[in-house]
DRENPA-3360 file (N, C-alpha, C; in nm, 2 decimals, always signed):
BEGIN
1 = XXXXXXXX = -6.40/+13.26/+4.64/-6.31/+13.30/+4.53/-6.33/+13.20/+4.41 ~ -6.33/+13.06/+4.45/-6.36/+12.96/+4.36/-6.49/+13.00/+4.24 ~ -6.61/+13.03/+4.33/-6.76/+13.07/+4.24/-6.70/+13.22/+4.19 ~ -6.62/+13.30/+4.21/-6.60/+13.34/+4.14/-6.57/+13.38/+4.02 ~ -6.44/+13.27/+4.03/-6.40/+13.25/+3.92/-6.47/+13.14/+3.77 ~ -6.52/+13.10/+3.83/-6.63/+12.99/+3.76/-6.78/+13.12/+3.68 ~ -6.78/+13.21/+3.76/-6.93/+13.32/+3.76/-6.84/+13.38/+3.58 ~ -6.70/+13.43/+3.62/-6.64/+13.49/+3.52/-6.64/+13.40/+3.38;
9 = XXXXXXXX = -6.57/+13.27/+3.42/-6.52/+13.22/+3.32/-6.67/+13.17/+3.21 ~ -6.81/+13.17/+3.31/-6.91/+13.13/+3.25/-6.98/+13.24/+3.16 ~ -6.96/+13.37/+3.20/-6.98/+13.50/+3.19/-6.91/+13.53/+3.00 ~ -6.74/+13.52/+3.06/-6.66/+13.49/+2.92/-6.71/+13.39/+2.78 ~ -6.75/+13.27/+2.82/-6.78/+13.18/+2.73/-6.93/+13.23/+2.69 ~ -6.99/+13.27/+2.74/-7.18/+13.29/+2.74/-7.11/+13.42/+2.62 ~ -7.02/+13.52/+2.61/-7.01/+13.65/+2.52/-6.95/+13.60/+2.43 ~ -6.82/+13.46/+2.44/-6.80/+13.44/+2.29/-6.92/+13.36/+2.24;
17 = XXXXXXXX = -6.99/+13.29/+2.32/-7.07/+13.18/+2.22/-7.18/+13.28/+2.16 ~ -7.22/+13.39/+2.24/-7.32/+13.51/+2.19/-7.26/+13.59/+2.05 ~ -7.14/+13.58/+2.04/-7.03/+13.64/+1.92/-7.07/+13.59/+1.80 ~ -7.06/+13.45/+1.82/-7.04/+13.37/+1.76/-7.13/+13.38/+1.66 ~ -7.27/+13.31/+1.76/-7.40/+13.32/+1.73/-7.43/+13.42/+1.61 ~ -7.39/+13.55/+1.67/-7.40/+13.69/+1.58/-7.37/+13.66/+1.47 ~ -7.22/+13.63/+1.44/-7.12/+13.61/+1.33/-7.21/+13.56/+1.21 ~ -7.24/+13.43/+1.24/-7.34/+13.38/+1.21/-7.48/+13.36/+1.11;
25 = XXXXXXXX = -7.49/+13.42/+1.22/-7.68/+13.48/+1.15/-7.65/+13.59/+1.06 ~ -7.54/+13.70/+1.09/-7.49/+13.79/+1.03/-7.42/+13.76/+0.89 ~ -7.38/+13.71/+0.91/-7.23/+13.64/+0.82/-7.13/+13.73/+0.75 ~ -7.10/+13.83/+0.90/-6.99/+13.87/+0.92/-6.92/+13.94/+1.07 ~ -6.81/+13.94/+1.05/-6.78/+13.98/+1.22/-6.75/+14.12/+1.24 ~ -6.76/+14.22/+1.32/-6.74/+14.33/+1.29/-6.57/+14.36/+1.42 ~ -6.49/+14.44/+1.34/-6.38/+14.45/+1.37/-6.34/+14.53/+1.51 ~ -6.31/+14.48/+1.59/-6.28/+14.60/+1.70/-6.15/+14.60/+1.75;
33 = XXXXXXXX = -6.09/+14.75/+1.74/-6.15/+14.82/+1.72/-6.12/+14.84/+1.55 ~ -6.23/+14.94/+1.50/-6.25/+14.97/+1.32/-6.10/+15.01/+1.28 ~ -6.05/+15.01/+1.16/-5.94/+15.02/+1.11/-5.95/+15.14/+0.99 ~ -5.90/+15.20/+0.98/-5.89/+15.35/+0.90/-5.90/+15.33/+0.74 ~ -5.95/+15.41/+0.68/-5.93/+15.33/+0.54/-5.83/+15.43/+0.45 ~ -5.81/+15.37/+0.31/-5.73/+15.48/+0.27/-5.82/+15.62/+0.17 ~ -5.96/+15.54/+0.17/-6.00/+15.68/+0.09/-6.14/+15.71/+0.16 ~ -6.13/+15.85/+0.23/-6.28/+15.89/+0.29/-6.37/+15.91/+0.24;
41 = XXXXXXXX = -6.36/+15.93/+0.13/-6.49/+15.97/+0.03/-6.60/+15.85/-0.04 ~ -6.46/+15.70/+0.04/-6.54/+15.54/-0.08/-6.55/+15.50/+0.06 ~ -6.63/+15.33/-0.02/-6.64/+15.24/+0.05/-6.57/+15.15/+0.02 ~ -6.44/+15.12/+0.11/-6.35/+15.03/+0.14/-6.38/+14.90/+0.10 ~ -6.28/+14.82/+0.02/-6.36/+14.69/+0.02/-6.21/+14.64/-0.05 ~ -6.10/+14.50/+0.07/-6.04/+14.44/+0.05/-6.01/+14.32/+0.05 ~ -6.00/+14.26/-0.04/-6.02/+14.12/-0.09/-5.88/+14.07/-0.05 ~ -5.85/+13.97/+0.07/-5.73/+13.93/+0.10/-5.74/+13.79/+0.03;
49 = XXXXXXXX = -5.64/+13.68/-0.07/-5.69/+13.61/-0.14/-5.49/+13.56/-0.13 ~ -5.51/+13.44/-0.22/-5.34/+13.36/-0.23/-5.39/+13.30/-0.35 ~ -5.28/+13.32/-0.49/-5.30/+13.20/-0.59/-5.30/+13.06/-0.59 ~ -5.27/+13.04/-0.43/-5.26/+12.85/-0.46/-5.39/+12.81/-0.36 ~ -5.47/+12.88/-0.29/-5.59/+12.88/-0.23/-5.69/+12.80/-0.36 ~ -5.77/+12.73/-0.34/-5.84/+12.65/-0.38/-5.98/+12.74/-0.36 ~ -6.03/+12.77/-0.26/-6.15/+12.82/-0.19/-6.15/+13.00/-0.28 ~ -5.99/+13.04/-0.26/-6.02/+13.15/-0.35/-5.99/+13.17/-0.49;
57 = XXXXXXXX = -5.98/+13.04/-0.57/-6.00/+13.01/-0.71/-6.15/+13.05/-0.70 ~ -6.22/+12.93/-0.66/-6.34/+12.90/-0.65/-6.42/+13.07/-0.65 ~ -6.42/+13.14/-0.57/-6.47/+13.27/-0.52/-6.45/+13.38/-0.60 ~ -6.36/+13.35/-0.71/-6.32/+13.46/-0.81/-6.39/+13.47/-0.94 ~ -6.48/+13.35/-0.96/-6.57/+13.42/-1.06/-6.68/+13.49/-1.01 ~ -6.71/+13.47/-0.83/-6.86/+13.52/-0.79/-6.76/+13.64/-0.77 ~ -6.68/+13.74/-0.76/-6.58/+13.83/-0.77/-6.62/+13.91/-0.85 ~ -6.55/+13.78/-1.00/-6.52/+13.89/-1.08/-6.65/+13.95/-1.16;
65 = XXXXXXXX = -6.79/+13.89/-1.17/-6.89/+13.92/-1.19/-6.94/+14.01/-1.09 ~ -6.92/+14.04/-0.95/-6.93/+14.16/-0.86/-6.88/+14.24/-0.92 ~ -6.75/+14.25/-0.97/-6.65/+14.37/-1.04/-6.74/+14.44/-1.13 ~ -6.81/+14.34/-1.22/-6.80/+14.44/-1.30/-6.97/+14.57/-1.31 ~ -6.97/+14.53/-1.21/-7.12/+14.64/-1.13/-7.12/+14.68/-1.03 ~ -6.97/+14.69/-1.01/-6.90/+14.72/-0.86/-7.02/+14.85/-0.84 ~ -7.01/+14.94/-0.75/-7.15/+15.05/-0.71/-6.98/+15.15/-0.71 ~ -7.05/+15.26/-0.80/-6.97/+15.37/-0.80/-6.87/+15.46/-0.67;
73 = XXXXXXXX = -6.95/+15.44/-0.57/-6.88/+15.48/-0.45/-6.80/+15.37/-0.37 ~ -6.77/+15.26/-0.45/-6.65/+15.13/-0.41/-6.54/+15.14/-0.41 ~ -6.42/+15.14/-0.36/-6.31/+15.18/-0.44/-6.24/+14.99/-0.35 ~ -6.19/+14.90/-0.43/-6.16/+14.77/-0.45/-6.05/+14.74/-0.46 ~ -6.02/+14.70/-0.37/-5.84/+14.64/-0.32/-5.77/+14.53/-0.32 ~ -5.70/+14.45/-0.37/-5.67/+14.30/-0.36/-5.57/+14.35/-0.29 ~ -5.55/+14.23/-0.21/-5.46/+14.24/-0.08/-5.42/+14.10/-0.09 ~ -5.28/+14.03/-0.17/-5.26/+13.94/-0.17/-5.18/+13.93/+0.00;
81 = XXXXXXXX = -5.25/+13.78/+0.08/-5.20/+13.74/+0.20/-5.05/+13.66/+0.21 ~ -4.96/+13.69/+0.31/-4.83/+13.65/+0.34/-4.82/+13.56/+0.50 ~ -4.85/+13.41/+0.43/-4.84/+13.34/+0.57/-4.72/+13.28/+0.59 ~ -4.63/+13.23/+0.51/-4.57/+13.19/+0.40/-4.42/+13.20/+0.35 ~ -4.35/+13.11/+0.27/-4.27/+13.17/+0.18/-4.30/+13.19/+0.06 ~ -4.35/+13.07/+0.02/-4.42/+13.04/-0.10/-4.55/+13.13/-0.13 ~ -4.61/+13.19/+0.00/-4.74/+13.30/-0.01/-4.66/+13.39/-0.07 ~ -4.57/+13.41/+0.01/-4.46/+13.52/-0.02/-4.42/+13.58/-0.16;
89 = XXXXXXXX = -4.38/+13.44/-0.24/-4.34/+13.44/-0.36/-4.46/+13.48/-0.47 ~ -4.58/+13.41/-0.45/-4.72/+13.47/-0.53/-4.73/+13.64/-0.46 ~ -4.76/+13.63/-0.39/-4.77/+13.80/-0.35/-4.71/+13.90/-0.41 ~ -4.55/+13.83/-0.44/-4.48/+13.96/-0.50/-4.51/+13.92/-0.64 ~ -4.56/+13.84/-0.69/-4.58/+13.81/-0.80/-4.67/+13.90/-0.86 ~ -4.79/+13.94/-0.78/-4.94/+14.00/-0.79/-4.87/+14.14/-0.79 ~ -4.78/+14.19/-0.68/-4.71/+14.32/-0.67/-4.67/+14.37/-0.82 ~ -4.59/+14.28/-0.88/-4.52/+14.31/-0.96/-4.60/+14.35/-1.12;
97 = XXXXXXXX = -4.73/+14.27/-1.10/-4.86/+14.28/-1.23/-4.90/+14.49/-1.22 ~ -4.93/+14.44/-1.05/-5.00/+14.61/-1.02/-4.89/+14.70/-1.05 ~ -4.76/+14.72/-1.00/-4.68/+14.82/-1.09/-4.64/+14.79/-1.21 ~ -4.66/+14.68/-1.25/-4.62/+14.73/-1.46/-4.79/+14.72/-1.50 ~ -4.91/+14.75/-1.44/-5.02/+14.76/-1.46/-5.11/+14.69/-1.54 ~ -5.08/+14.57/-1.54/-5.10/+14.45/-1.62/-5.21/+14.34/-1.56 ~ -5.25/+14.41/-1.41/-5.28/+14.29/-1.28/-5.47/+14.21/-1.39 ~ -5.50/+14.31/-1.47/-5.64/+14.30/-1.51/-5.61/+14.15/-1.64;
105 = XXXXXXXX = -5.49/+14.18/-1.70/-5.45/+14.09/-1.78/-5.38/+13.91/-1.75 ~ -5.30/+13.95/-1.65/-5.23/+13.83/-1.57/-5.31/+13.75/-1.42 ~ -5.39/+13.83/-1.38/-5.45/+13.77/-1.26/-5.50/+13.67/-1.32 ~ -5.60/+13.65/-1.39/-5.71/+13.52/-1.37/-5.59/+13.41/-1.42 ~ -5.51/+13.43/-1.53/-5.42/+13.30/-1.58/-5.31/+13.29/-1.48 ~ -5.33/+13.35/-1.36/-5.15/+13.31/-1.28/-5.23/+13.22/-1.17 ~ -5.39/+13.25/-1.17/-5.44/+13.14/-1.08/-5.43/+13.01/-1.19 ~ -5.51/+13.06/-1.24/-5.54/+12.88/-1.35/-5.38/+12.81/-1.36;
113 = XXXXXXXX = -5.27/+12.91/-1.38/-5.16/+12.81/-1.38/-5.12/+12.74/-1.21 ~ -5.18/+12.84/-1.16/-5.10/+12.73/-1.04/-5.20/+12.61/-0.98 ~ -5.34/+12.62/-1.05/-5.44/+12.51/-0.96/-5.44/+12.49/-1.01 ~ -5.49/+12.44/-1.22/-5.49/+12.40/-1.23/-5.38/+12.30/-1.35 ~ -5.28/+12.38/-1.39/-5.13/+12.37/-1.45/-5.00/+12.33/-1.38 ~ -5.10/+12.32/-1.24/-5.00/+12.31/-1.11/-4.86/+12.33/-1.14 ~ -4.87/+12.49/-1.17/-4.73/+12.54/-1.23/-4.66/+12.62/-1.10 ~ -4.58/+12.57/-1.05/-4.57/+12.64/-0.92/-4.52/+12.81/-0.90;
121 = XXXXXXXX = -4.41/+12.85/-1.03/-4.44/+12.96/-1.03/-4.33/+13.05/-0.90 ~ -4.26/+13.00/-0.87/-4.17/+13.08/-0.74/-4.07/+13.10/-0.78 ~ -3.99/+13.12/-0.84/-3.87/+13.17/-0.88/-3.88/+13.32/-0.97 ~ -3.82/+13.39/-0.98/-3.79/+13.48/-1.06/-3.77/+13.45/-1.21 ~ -3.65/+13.37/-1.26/-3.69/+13.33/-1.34/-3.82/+13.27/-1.41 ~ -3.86/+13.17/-1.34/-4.03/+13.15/-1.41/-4.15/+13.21/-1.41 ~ -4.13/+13.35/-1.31/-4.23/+13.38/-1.30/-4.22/+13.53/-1.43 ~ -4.05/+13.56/-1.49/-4.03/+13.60/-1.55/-4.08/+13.57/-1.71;
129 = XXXXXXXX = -4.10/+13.42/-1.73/-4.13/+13.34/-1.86/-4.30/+13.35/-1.85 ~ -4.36/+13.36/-1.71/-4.48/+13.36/-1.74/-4.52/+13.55/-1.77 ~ -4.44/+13.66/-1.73/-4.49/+13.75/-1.75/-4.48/+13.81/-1.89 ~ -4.33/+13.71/-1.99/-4.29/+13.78/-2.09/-4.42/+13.68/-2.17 ~ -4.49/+13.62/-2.14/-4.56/+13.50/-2.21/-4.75/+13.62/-2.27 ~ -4.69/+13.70/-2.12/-4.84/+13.77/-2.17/-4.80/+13.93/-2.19 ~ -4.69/+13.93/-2.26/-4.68/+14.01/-2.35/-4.60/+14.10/-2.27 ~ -4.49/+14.13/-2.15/-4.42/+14.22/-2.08/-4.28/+14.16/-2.11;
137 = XXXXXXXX = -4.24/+14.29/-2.10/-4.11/+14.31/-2.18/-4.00/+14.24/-2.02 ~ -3.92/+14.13/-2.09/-3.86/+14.07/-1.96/-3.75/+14.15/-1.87 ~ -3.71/+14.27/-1.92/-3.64/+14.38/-1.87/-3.71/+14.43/-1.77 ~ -3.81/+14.48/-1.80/-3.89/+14.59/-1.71/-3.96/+14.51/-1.63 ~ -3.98/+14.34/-1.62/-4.03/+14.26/-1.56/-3.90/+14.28/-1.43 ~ -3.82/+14.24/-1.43/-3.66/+14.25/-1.37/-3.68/+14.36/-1.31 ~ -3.71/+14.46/-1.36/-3.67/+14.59/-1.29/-3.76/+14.58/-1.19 ~ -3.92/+14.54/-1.22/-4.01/+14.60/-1.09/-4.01/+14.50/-1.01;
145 = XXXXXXXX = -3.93/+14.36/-1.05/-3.95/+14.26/-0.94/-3.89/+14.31/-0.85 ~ -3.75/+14.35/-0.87/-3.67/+14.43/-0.77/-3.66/+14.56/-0.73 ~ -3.75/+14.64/-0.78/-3.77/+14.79/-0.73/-3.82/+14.80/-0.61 ~ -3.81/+14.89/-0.51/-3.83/+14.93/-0.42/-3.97/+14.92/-0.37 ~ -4.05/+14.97/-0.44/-4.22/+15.01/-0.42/-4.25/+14.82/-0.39 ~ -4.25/+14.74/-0.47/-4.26/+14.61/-0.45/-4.21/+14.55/-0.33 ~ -4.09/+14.55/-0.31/-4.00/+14.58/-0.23/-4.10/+14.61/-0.06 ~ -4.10/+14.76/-0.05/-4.20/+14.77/+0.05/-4.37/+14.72/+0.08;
153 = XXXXXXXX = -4.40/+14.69/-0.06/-4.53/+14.60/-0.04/-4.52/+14.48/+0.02 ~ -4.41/+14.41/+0.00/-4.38/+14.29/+0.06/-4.37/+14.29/+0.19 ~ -4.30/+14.37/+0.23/-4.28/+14.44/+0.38/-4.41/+14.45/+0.48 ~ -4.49/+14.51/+0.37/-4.59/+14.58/+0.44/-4.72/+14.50/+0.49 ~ -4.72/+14.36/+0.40/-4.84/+14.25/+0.39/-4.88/+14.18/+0.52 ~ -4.77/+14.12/+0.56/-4.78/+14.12/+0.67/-4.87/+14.17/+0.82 ~ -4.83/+14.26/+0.83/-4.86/+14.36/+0.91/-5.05/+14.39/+0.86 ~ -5.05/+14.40/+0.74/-5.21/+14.46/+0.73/-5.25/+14.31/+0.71;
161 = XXXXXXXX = -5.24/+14.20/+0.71/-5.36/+14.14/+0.72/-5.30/+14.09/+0.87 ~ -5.25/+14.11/+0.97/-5.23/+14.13/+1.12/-5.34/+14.24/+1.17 ~ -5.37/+14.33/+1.15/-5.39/+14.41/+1.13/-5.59/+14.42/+1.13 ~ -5.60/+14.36/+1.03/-5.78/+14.28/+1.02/-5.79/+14.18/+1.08 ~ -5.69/+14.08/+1.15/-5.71/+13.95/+1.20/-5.73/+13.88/+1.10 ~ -5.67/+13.85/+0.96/-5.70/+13.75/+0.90/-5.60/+13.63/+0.90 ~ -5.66/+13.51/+0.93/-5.61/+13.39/+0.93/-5.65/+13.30/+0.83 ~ -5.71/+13.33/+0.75/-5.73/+13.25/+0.64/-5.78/+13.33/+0.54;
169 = XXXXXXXX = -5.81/+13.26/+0.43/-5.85/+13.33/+0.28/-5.96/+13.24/+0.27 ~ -6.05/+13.28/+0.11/-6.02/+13.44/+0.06/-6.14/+13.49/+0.20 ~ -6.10/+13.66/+0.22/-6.15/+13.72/+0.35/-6.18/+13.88/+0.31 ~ -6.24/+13.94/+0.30/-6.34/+14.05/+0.24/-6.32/+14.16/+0.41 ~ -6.29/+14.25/+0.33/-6.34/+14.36/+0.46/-6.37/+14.46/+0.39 ~ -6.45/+14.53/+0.46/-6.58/+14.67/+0.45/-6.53/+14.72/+0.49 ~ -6.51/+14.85/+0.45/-6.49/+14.97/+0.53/-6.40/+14.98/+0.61 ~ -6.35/+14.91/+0.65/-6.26/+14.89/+0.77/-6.30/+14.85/+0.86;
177 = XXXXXXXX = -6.43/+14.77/+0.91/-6.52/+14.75/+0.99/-6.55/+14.62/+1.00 ~ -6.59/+14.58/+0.91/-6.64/+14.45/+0.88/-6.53/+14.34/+0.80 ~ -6.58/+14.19/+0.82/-6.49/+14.11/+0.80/-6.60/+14.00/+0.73 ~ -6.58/+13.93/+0.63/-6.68/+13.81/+0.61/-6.56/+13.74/+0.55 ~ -6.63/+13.58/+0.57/-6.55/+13.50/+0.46/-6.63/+13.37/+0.45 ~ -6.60/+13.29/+0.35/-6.66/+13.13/+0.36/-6.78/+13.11/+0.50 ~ -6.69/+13.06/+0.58/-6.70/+13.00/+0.67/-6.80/+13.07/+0.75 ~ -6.80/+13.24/+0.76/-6.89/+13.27/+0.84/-7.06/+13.33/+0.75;
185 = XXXXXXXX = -7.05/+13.32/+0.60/-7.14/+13.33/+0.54/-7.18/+13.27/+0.50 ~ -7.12/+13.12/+0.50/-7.22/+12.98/+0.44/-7.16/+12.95/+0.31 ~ -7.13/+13.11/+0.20/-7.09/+12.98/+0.08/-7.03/+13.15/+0.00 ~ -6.96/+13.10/-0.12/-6.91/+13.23/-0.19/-7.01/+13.36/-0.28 ~ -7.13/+13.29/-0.28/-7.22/+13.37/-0.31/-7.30/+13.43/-0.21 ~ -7.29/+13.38/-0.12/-7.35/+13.51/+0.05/-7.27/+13.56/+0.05 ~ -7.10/+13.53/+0.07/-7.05/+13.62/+0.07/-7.06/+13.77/+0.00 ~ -7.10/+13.75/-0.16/-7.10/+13.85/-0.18/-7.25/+13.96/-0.14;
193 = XXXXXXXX = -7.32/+13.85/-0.11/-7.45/+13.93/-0.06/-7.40/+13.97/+0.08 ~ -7.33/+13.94/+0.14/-7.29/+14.00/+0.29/-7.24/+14.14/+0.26 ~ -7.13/+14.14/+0.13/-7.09/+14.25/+0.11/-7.13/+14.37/+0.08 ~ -7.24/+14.34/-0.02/-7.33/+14.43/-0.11/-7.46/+14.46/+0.00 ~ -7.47/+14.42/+0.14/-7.57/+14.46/+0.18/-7.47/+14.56/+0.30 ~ -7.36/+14.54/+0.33/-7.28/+14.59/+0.42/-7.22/+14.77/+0.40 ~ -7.20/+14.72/+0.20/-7.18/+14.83/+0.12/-7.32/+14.97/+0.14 ~ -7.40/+14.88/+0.12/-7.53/+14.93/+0.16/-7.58/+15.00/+0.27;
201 = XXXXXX = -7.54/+14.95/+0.38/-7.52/+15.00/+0.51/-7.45/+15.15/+0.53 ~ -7.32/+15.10/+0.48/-7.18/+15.23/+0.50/-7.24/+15.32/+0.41 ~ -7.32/+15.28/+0.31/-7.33/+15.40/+0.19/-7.44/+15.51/+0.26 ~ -7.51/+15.48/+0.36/-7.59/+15.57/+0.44/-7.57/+15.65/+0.59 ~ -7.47/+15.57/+0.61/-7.36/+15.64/+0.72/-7.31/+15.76/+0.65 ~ -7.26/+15.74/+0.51/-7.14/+15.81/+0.50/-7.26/+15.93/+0.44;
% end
């Protein structure tokens, strides 16, 4: 009984270290089981990321230079992550840009102020002074902090990066399939070569 359980446990460790290995050489992990996307016609691609992350400051210019040659059949998702209270508080922050449709104007300066303006940015009030700062009307800021739709995004963050297994940032998924980040690509510019070859892949499936 003893060898047996030793035959297993060596069996178990020999498939994660073989995982691993893959992850690796790959530099990315593939999701089991795959997760559904929201649009069948694209290729999924969500960027789970936090404004006071350092690693995903750093990763947003090899980003936002991807953006702008994204491949037509992309469709590109920021998925701010909720580990947190204070994750909490940037998240709905990011919520609140995408419904008054501003996220293209406010994203890159709400990072710069919090790494390097070390403006912390969590209250309603200040985060109100930073939105009326780039030109939104402090009313309608109020309204969508507290509206509903924000409201259930917050709710819902949770759960979807539970969902892909993500435990850290910034963390990229394909399709619903695939997972890369830092750590298992070697640096922020494989990353995006992990992506763009992964894109590559799905685009001949599909």
């Amino acid at each position: 009984m003893f060898k047996k359980i030793i035959q297993v446990s060596l069996f178990t460790l020999f498939f994660s270290f073989s995982a691993l290995l893959k992850a690796e050489s790959t530099g990315y992990e593939t999701l089991t089981p795959a997760q559904p996307t929201q649009h069948a016609d694209k290729i999924e691609v969500i960027e789970f990321f936090w404004y006071g992350c350092p690693h995903c400051y750093s990763f947003e210019p090899e980003l936002a230079k991807w953006l702008k040659k994204i491949p037509k059949n992309v469709e590109f998702i920021r998925q701010p992550a909720v580990f947190n209270e204070l994750w909490g508080k940037h998240a709905k922050a990011y919520f609140v840009a995408e419904a008054l449709g501003v996220v293209d104007k406010v994203h890159g300066d709400f990072f710069d102020a919090v790494q390097n303006k070390k403006e912390k940015l969590d209250t309603e009030e200040a985060l109100a002074k930073f939105f009326s700062a780039h030109g939104v009307d402090e009313a309608q800021f109020h309204e969508a902090f507290n509206s509903f739709a924000v409201d259930s995004k917050m709710r819902q963050s949770p759960a979807i990066a539970s969902r892909y297994g993500i435990t850290g940032v910034p963390a990229v998924i394909i399709n619903g399939k695939y997972l890369t980040n830092g750590p298992l690509a070697g640096s922020h510019e494989k990353m995006i070569e992990v992506m763009n070859s992964l894109i590559k892949q799905e685009s001949t499936v599909k």
